[in-house]
C-alpha positions in Angstrom: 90.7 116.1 110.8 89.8 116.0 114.5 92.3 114.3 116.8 89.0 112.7 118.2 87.7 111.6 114.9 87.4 107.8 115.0 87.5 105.5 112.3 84.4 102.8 110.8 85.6 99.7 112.8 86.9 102.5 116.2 90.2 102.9 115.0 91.3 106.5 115.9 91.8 107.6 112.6 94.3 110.4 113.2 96.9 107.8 115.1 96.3 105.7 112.2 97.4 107.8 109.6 100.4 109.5 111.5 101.5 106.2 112.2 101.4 105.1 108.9 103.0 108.4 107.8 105.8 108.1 110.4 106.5 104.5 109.3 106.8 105.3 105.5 109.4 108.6 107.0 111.5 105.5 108.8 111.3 103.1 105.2 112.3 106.3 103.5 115.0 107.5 105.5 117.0 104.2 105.7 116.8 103.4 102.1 118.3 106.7 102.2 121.2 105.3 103.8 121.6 102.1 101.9 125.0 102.1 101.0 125.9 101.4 96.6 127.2 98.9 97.2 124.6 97.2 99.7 122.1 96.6 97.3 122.9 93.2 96.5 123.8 92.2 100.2 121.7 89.2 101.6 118.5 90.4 103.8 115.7 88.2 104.5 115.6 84.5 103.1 115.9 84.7 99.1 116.0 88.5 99.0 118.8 90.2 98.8 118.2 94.3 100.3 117.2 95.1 96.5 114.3 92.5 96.9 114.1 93.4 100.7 113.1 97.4 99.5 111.2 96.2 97.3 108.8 94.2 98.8 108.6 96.9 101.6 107.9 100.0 99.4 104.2 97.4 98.5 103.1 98.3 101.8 102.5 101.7 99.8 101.9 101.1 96.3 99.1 98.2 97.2 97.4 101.5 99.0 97.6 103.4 95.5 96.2 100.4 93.4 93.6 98.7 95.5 91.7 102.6 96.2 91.9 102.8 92.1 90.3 99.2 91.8 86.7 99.0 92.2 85.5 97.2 95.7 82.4 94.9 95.7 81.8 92.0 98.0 81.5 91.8 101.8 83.3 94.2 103.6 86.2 92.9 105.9 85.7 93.7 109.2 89.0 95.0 110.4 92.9 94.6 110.2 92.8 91.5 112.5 90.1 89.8 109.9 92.3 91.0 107.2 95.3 88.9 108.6 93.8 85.6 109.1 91.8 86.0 105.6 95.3 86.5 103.7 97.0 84.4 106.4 97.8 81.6 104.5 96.5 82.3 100.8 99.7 83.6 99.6 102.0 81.2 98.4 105.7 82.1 99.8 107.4 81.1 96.5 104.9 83.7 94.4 105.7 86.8 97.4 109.9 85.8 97.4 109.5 86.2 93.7 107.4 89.6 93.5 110.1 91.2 95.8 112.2 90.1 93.8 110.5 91.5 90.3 109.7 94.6 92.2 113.1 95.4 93.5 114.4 95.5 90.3 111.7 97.4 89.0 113.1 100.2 91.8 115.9 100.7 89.1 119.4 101.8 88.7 118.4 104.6 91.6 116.1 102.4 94.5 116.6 104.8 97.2 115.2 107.7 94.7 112.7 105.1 93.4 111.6 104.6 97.3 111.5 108.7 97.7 108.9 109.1 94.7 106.9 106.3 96.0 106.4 107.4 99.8 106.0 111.2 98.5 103.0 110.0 96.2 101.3 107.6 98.2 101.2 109.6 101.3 100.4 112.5 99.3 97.0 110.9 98.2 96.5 109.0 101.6 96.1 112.9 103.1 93.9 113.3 100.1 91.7 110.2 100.8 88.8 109.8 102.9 88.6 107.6 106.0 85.7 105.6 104.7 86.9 105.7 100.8 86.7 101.9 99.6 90.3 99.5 98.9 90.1 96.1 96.9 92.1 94.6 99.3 92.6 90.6 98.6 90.6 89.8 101.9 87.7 91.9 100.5 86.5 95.3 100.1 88.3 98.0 103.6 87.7 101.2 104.3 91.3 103.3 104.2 91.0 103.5 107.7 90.8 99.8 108.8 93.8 99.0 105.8 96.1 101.6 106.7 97.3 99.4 110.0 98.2 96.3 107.7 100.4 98.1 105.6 101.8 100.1 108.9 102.5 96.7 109.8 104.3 95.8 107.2 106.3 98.6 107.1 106.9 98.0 110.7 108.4 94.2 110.2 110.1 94.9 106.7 111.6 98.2 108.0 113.2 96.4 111.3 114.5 93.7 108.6 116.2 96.4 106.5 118.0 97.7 109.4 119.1 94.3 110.8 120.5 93.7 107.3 122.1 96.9 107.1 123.5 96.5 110.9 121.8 100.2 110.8 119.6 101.1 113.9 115.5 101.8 112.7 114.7 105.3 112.4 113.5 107.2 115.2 110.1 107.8 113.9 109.7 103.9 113.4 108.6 104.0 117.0 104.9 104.5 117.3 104.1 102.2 113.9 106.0 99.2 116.0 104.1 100.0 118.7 100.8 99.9 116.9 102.2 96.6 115.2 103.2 94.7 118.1 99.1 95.1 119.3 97.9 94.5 116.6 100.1 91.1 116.1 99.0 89.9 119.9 94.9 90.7 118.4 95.8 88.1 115.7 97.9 85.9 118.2 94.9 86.0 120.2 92.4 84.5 117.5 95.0 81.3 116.7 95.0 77.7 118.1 99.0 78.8 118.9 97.7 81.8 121.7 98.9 80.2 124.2 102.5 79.3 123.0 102.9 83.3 122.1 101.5 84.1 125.3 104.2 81.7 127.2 106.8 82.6 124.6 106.6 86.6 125.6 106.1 86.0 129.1 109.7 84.3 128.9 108.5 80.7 129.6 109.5 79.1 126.4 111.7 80.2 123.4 110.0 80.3 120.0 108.5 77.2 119.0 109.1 76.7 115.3 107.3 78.1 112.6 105.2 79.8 115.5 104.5 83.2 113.3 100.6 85.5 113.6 101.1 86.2 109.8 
């Protein structure tokens, strides 16, 4: 692929996919160093670092199942669109329960679990088109424009693992944070709450509560 190739929506489609390469490398290497006996160490809310992993290794799976899904409707526009469709159709009591049911489903081995799920998924993101179609539950994306959402959330949920760990993220981490953090002040940007974030990073006010762009 050209390193000038540019995506449907003007996403430079290279930096997309090595960022979302590089962030599934950081997700891979510290479940690497989840110690045993970590597993069932509090995380994030109701998850435990099981539930935590497991929640984090859907920002790869969800690529695998929504390009094998069939995608009709209207097209979603972009990540930021994606974001404020989904924003709040989830309920947090159905999400804390599928990390939940899909950390155990990682198995008596999660770190291996995580290894055979990043090796296949990126294996058939390389293998996958730009423009091919995902059944996202905003609507029908091109690879291209969903690849930053799950970067996102591999982003977030990889910073969470290492807080709970009291590990420092991965070195390759770096770019996909950097791609998340613009991409978080694109949604901020579209919210009635703009202004607090923009105060709130300018160092004007702490964060107001429940002030979140996801």
């Amino acid at each position: 692929m050209d390193s000038k190739d540019i995506g449907p929506e003007g996403l430079d489609a290279q930096a997309v996919r090595a960022r979302y390469a590089g962030a599934a490398r950081a997700f891979l290497e510290l479940a690497g160093r989840v110690p045993q006996d970590a597993w069932s160490w509090p995380a994030l809310g109701e998850w435990d670092v099981r539930a935590l992993t497991g929640h984090t290794s859907r920002a790869l799976t969800t690529v695998e199942t929504y390009l094998a899904t069939p995608a009709t409707g209207e097209r979603v526009a972009g990540p930021v669109e994606y974001f404020l469709a989904v924003r709040s159709a989830a309920s947090p009591d159905a999400i804390a329960q599928r990390g939940k049911e899909t950390g155990e489903a990682l198995g008596e081995d999660p770190a291996a679990a995580v290894r055979e799920i990043v090796q296949r998924v990126t294996a058939l993101v390389r293998n996958t088109p730009d423009n091919a179609l995902a059944a996202t539950p905003a609507g029908p994306m091109t690879l291209i424009d969903y690849l930053p959402t799950r970067t996102f959330e591999l982003a977030v949920h990889t910073l969470d693992l290492a807080r709970a760990l009291g590990l420092p993220p991965p070195a390759s981490l770096a770019p996909a944070v950097a791609a998340s953090l613009e991409l978080a002040g694109a949604i901020g940007s579209r919210l009635p709450a703009a202004g607090e974030l923009l105060l709130m990073l300018t160092g004007r006010t702490g964060l107001p509560r429940n002030l979140s762009v996801v």
